[in-house]
C-alpha positions as CSV (number, residue, x, y, z in Angstrom):
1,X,0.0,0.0,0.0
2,X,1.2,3.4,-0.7
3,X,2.6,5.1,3.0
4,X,2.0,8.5,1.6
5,X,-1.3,9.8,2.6
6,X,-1.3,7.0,5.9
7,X,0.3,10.1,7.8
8,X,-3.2,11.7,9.1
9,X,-3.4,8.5,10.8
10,X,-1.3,9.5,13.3
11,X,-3.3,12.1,14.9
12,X,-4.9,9.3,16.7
13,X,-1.4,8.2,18.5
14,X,0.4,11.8,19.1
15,X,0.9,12.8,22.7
16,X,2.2,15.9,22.7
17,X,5.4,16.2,24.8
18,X,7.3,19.1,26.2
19,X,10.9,18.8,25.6
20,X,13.8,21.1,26.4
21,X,12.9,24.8,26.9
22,X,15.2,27.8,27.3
23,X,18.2,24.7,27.1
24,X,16.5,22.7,30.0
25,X,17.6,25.0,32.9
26,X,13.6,24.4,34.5
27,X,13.1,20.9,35.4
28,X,9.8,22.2,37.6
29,X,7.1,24.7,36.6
30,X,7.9,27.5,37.7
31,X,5.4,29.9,39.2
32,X,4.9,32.3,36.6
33,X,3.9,29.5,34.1
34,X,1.6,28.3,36.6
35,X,-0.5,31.6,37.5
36,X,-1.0,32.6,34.0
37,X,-4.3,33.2,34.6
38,X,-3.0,35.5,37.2
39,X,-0.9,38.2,34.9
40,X,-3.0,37.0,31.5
41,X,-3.8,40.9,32.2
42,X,-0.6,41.5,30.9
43,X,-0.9,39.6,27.5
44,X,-1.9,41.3,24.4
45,X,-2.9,39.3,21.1
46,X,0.1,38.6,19.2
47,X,-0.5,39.4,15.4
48,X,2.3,38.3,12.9
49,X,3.8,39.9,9.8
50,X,1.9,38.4,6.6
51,X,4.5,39.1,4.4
52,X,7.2,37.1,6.2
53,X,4.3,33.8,6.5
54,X,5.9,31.2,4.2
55,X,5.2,27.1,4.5
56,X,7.9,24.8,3.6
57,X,7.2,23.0,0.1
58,X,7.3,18.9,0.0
59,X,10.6,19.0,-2.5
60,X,12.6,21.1,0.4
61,X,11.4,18.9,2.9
62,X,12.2,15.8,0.8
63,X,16.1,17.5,0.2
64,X,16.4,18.5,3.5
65,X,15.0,14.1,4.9
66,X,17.9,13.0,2.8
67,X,20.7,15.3,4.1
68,X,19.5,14.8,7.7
69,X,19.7,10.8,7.2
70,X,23.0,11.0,5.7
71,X,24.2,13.3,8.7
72,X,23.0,10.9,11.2
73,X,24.4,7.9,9.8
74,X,27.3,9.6,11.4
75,X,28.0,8.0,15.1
76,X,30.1,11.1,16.9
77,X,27.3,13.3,17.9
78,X,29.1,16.4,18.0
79,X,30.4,15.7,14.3
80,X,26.6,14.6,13.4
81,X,25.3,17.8,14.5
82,X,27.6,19.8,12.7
83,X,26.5,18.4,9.5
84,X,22.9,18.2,9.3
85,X,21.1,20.4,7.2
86,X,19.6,24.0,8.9
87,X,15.6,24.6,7.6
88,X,15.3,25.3,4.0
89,X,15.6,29.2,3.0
90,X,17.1,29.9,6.9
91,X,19.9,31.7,7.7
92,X,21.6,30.0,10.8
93,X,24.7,31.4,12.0
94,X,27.1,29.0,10.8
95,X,29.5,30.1,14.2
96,X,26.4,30.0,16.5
97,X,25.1,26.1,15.0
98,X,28.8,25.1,15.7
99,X,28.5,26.9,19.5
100,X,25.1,25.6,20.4
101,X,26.3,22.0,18.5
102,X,29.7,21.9,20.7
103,X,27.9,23.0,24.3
104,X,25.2,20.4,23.6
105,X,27.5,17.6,23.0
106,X,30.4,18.4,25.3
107,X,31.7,16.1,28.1
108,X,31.0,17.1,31.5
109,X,31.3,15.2,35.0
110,X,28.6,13.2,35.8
111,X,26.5,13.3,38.9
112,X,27.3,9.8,39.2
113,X,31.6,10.7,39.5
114,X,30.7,13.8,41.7
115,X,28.6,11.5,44.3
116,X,31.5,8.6,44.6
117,X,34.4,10.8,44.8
118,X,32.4,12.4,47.7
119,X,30.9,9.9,49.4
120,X,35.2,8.2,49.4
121,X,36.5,11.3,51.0
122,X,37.7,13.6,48.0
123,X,35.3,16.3,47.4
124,X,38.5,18.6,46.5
125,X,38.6,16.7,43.6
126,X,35.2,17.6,42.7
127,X,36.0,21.4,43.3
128,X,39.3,21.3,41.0
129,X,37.3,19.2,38.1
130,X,34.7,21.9,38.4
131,X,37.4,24.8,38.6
132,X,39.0,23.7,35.3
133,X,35.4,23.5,34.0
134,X,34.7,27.2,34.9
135,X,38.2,28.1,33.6
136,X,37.0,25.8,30.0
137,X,34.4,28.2,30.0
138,X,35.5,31.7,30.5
139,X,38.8,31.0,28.6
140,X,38.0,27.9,25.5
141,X,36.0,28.9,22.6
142,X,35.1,25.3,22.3
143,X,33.7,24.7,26.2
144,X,31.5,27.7,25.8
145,X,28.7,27.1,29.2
146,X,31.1,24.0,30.4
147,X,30.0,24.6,33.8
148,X,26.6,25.7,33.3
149,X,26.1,22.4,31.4
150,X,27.9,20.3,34.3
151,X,25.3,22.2,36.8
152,X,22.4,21.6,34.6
153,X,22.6,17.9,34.1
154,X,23.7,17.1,37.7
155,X,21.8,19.1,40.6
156,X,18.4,20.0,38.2
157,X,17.5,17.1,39.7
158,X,14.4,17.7,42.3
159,X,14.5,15.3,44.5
160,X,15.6,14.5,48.2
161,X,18.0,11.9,47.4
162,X,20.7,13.9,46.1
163,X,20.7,16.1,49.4
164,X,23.0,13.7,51.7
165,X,25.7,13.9,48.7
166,X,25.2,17.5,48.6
167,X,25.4,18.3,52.3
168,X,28.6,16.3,52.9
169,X,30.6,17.5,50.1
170,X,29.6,21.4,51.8
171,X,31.0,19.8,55.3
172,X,34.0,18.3,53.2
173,X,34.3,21.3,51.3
174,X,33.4,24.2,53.7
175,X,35.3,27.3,51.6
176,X,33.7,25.4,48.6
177,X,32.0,27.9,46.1
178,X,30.7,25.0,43.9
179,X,29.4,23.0,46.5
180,X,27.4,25.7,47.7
181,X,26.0,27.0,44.5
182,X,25.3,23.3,43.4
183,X,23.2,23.3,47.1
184,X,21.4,26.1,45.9
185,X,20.7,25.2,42.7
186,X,19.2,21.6,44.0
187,X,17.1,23.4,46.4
188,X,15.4,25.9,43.6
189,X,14.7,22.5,42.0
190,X,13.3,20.8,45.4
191,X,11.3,24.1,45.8
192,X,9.9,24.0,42.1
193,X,9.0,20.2,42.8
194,X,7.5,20.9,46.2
195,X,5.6,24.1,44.6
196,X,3.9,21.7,41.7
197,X,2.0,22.4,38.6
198,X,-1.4,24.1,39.7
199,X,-2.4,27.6,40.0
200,X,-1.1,29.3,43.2
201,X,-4.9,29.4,44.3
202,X,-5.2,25.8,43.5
203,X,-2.2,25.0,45.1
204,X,-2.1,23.2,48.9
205,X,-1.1,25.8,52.1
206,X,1.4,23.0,52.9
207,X,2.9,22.9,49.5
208,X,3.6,26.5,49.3
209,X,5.3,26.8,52.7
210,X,7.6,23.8,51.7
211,X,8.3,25.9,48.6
212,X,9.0,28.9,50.4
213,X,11.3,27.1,53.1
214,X,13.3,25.6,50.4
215,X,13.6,29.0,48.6
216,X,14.9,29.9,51.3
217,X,17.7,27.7,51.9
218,X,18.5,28.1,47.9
219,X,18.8,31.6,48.6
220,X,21.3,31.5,51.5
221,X,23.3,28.7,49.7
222,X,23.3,30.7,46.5
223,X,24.7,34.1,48.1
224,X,27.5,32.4,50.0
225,X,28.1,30.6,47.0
226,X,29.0,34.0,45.1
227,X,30.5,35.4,48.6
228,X,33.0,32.7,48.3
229,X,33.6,33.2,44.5
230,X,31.7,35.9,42.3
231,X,32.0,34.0,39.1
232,X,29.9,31.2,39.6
233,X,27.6,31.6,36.7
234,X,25.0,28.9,37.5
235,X,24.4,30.7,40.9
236,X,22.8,33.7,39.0
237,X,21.2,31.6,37.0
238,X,19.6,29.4,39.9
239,X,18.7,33.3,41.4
240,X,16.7,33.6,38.1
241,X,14.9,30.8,38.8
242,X,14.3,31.4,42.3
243,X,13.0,35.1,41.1
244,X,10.4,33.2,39.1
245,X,9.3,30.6,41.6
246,X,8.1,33.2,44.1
247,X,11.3,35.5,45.5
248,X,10.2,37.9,43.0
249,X,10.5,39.4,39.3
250,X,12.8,42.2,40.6
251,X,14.6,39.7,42.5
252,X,15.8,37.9,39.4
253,X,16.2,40.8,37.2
254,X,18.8,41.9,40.1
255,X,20.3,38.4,39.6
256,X,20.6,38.5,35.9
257,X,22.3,42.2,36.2
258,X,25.0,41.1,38.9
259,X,25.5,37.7,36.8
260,X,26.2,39.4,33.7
261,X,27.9,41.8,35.3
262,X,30.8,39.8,36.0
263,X,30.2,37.7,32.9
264,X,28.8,40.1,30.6
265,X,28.7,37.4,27.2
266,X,27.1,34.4,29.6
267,X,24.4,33.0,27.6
268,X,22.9,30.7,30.5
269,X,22.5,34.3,32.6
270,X,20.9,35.8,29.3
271,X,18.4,33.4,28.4
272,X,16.6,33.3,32.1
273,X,16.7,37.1,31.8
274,X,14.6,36.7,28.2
275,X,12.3,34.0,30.0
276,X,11.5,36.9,32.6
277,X,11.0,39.6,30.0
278,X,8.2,37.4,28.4
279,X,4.7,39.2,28.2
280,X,2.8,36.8,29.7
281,X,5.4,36.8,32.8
282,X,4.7,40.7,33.0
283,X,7.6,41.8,31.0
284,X,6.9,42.5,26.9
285,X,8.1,42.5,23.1
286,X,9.8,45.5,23.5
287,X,11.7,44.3,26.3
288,X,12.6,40.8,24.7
289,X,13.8,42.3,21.8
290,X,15.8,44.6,23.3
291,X,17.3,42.0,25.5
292,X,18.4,40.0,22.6
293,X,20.3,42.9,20.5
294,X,21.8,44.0,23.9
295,X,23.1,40.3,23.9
296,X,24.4,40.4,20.4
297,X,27.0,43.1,21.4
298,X,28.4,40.3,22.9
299,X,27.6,37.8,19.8
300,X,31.2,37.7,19.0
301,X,33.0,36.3,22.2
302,X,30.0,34.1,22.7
303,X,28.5,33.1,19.3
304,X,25.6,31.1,21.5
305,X,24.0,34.7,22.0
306,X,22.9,34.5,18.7
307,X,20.0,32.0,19.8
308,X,18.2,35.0,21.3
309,X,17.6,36.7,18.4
310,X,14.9,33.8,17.7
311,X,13.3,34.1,21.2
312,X,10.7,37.0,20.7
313,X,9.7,35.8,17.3
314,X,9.0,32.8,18.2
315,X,6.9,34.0,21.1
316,X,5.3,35.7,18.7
317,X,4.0,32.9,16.7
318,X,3.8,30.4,19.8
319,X,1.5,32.3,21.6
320,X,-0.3,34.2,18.1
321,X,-3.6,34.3,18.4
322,X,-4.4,32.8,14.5
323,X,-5.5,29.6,13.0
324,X,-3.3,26.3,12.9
325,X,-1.9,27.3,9.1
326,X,-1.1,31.1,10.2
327,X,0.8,29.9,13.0
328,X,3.0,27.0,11.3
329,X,3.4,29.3,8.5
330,X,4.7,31.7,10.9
331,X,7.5,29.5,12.2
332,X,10.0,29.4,9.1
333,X,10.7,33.5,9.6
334,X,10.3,33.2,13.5
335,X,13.0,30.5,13.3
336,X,15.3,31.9,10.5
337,X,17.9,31.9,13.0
338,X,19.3,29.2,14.8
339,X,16.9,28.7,17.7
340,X,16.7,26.1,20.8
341,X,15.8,22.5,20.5
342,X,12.8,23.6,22.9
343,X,11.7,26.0,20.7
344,X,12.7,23.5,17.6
345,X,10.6,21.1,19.2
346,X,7.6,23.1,20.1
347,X,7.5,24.7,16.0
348,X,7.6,20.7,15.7
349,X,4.9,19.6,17.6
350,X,2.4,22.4,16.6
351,X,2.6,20.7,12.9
352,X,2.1,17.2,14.4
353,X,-1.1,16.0,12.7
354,X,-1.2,19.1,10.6
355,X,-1.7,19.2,6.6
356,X,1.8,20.0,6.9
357,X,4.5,17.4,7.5
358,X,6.6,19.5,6.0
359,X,7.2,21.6,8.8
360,X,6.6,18.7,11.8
361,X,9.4,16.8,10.2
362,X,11.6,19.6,9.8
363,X,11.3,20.8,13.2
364,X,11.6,17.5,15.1
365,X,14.7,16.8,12.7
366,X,16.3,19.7,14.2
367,X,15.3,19.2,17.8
368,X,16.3,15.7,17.6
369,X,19.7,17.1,16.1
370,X,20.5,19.3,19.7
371,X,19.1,16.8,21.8
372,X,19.1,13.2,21.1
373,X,17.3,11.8,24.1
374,X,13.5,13.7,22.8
375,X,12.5,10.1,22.7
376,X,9.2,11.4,22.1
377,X,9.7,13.3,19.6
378,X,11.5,10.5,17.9
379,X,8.6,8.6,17.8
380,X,6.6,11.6,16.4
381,X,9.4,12.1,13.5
382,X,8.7,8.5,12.4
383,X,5.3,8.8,12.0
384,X,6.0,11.5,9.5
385,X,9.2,9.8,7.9
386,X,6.7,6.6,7.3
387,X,4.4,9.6,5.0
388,X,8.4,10.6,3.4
389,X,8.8,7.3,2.2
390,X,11.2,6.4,4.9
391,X,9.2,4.0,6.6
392,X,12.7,1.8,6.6
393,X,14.2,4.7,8.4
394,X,11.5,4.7,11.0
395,X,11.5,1.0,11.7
396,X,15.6,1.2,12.6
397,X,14.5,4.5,14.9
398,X,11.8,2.7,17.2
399,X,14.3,-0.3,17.0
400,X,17.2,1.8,18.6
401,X,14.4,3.0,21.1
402,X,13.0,-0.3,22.0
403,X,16.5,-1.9,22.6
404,X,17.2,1.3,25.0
405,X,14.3,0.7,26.3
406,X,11.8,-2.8,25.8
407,X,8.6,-1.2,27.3
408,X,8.6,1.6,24.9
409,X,4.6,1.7,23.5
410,X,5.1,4.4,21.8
411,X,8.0,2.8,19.8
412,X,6.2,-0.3,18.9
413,X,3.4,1.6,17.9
414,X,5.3,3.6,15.3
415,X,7.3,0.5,14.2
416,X,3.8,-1.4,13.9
417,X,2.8,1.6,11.5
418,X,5.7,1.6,9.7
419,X,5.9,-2.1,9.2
420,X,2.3,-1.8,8.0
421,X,3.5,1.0,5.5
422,X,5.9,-1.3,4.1
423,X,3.4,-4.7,3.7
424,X,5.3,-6.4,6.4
425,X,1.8,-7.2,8.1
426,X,3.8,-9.8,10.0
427,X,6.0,-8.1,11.6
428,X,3.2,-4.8,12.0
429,X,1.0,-7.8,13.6
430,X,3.8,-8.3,16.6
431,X,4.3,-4.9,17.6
432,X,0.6,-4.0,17.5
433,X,0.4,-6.6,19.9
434,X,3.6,-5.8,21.8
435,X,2.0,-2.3,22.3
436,X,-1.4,-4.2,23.5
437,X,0.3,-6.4,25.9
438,X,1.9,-2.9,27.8
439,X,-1.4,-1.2,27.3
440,X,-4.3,-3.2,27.0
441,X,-6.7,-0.4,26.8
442,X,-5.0,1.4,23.9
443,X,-7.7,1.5,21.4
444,X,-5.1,2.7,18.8
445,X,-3.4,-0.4,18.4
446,X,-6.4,-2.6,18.1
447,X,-8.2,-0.4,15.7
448,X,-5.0,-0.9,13.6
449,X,-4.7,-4.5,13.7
450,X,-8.8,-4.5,12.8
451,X,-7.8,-2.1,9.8
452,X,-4.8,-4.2,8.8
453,X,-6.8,-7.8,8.7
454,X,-9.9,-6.6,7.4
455,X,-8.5,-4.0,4.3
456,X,-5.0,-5.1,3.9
457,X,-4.7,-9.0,4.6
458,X,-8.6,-10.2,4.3
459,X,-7.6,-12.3,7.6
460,X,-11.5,-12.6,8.1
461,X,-10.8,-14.1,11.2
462,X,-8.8,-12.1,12.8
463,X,-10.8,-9.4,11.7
464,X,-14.0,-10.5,13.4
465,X,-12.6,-11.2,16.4
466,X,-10.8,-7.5,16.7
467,X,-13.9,-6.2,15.4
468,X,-16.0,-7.8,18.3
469,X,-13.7,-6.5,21.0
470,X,-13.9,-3.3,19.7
471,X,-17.9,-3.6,19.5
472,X,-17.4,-5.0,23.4
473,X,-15.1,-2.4,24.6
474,X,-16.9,0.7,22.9
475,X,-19.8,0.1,21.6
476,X,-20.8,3.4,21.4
477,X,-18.0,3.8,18.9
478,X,-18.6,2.7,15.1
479,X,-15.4,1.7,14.1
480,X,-16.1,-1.8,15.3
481,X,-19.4,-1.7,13.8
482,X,-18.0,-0.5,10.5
483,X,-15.2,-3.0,10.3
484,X,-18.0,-6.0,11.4
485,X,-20.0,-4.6,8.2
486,X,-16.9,-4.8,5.9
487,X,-16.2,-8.6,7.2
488,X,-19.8,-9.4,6.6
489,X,-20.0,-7.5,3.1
490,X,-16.4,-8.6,2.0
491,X,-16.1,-12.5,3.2
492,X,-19.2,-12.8,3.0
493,X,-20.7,-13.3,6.3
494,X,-24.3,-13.8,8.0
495,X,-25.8,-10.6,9.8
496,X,-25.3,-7.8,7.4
497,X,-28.7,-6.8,7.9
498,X,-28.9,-6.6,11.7
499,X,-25.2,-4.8,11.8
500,X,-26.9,-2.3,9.0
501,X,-29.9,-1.6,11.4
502,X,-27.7,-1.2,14.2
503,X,-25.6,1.3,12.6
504,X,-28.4,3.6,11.1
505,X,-30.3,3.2,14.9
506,X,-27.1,4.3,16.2
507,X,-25.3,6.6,14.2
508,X,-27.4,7.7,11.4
509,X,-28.3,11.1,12.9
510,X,-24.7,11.8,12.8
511,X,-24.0,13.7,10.0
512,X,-20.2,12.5,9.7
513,X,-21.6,9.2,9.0
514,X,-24.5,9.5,6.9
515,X,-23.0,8.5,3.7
516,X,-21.6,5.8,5.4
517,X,-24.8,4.2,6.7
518,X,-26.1,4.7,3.1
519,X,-23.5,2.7,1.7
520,X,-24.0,0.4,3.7
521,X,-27.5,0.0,3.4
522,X,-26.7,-0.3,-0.2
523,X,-24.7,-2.7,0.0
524,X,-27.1,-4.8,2.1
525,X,-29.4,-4.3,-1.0
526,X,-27.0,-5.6,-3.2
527,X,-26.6,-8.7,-1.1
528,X,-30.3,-9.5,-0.6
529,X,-31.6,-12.2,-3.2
530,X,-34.8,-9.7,-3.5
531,X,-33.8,-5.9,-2.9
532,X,-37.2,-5.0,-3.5
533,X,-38.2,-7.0,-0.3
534,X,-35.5,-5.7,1.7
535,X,-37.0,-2.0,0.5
536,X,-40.7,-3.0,1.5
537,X,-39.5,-4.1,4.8
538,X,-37.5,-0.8,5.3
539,X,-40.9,0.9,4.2
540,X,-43.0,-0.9,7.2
């Protein structure tokens, strides 16, 4: 069967995910997302520039699938990054792709190493490994954000376990700059976690006082932290944060100003600053854009600056208030410069499902290229590379993610469709079923194998007996119904006419499936030996 128009079937699966955003610094909600309702006072509609609107066509999208596949059959990630395609008719800094490409994909310590040389007495290690990571950073054009990358994927982490690690490398370490801003960062995390994801009315007393306590104790940890040594970048930062979980909007300005006054080209410090200038946080346009060409003074020494220039933009035609194809049309000119995966991914998943593949698969491609663990949006990219053609692509995708990981649905789901896509209804067969056995209510998968048996294969059998737990599980739903008519018209098989009656009883008012009841009524007419009896009987 052709895979090219299958792709609309894969509204039915999507899950929207939220991937990186502003690089992954947030691993909580912080409270200005969550009482949006409580500054929406300070949003106005967005309206976009028509004349900058432009859709990607299915021949760039086509030339841009086979550059990115021959970029990723390349194993060093840093190296892979570098030579994948940017979106067709952009203009990405070549100097801020190679910056955002070599901070993404650069080694750093791992939580893991920081926690056993700890606990086995040598915190000092830890302080000179992060030393020469701060000195990487202020002083290697290559280690650009070293140690706010080492920060970010070791203390975002929320939760209590890391806190006896923590605390005994600041009663190792007592003089310790890092171990005190790694403290503080941990606890804006806890406090973000504690906080959770309602509105601040909604939100439990005892939740917010936890919140506040841990705030507090960020706070302290935080200032000593810069006491002890004023270049600590990913205190600032973690003051940002802090500012926007409840210390206050002026309270993380102040941060952002004292952090970028002793690093004036730090792009971590800058992009939390942006976050706060956002409308809906009570900043505005004005103020975002004039953040970002304040930070391009400093493009030069730190070429991962340039990313801002794609932050108000895309607020723009994130939050426009327009239809589905005024906003994805939006997204080539609001992401003409090189943007981050977040943002990458959020263009991406605003296409999912969309009459336009074009950009979904564009946007997930580059997402995917900054950050390779959007597992998600993997999945989501090999819906759309099965409607490219590349349904042998997306088969070796979900296999990498089901040997990472054997309980992936999603990934079976996707390798079931493209399977499909390529006539192995074998193979389709198993991982439909995989994806049943971890989820037995997901109506998805069954309502594909029903579709595969009873259009594709003629496994009559198979068919009916999908079909009837369809009927069994939903009945209110016709898709069992209509695939138990199909059985009974194609095979044939007895009790066409009452599945007929049903329908029409059922679902003929509906006006989506009208002409679907009639055909099947027809079809019933065609099967009687007498239509003119089954007509008189339809009369009575």
């Amino acid at each position: 069967m052709g895979s090219g128009p299958r792709w609309l079937l894969i509204v039915a699966v999507i899950l929207l995910g939220i991937g990186e955003w502003a690089w992954g610094i947030w691993s909580g909600v912080s409270r200005f997302r969550q009482m949006s309702a409580e500054v929406a006072q300070q949003s106005v509609p967005i309206h976009l520039n028509a004349a900058k609107r432009h859709l990607f066509t299915r021949e760039e999208a086509n030339t841009f699938i086979a550059a990115a596949k021959q970029a990723e059959a390349i194993k060093d990630p840093l190296q892979r990054c570098l030579a994948y395609p940017d979106p067709p008719r952009s203009h990405w800094s070549h100097d801020a792709v190679s910056a955002y490409c070599h901070y993404r994909y650069q080694p750093v310590i791992s939580f893991a190493e920081v926690q056993s040389l700890i606990q086995s007495g040598h915190a000092a290690e830890v302080d000179s490994r992060l030393a020469q990571a701060l000195q990487a950073q202020l002083t290697q054009p290559e280690s650009r954000g070293l140690l706010d990358r080492t920060f970010y994927e070791d203390f975002r982490n929320g939760s209590f376990d890391i806190r006896p690690t923590l605390d005994a490398w600041k009663r190792d370490s007592p003089h310790s700059a890092y171990a005190y801003a790694a403290s503080g960062y941990a606890y804006g995390q806890m406090a973000a976690d504690a906080r959770g994801q309602q509105y601040i009315a909604d939100t439990p007393q005892n939740n917010i006082d936890a919140m506040e306590k841990l705030l507090a104790q960020a706070d302290a940890d935080l200032r000593h932290a810069i006491e002890l040594d004023p270049r600590i970048t990913p205190a600032y930062m973690a003051m940002v944060h802090a500012g926007g979980l409840s210390l206050g909007r002026t309270y993380g300005l102040d941060a952002a100003r004292r952090g970028l006054a002793m690093a004036p080209d730090n792009y971590s410090i800058y992009s939390m600053q942006m976050w706060l200038q956002q409308p809906r946080w009570g900043g505005s346009l004005g103020a975002m854009k004039h953040l970002a060409d304040q930070a391009q003074l400093h493009a030069k020494s730190n070429p991962l600056l340039v990313l801002l220039q794609s932050e108000q933009p895309f607020y723009q035609a994130d939050t426009c208030e327009c239809d589905k194809e005024t906003e994805l049309a939006a997204y080539p000119a609001a992401l003409d410069q090189v943007a981050l995966s977040g943002d990458l991914l959020s263009a991406g998943n605003a296409a999912t499902g969309s009459k336009h593949p074009e950009v979904s698969v564009i946007y997930l491609s580059e997402a995917l290229r900054f950050n390779q663990g959007l597992d998600d949006a993997r999945v989501r990219r090999a819906y759309d590379l099965v409607g490219f053609d590349e349904a042998a692509w997306a088969v070796a995708e979900a296999n990498q993610l089901i040997a990472a990981s054997p309980r992936n649905e999603g990934a079976f789901k996707v390798r079931g469709y493209a399977n499909e896509a390529m006539e192995d209804y074998a193979h389709a067969e198993q991982d439909f079923r995989a994806a049943l056995a971890l989820d037995p209510s997901d109506m998805w998968s069954l309502g594909q194998l029903g579709e595969m048996f009873v259009y594709w294969t003629h496994d009559w059998n198979k068919g009916w007996d999908v079909a009837d737990q369809l009927i069994k599980i939903h009945p209110e739903s016709p898709y069992g119904w209509r695939l138990r008519a199909t059985i009974q018209e194609k095979q044939p098989r007895a009790g066409l006419k009452d599945t007929v009656e049903y329908f029409e009883t059922h679902f003929g008012n509906d006006p989506a499936l009208a002409k679907e009841a009639t055909r099947m009524r027809t079809e019933l007419i065609m099967q009687t030996h007498s239509g003119s009896q089954v007509l008189a009987a339809k009369s009575k």
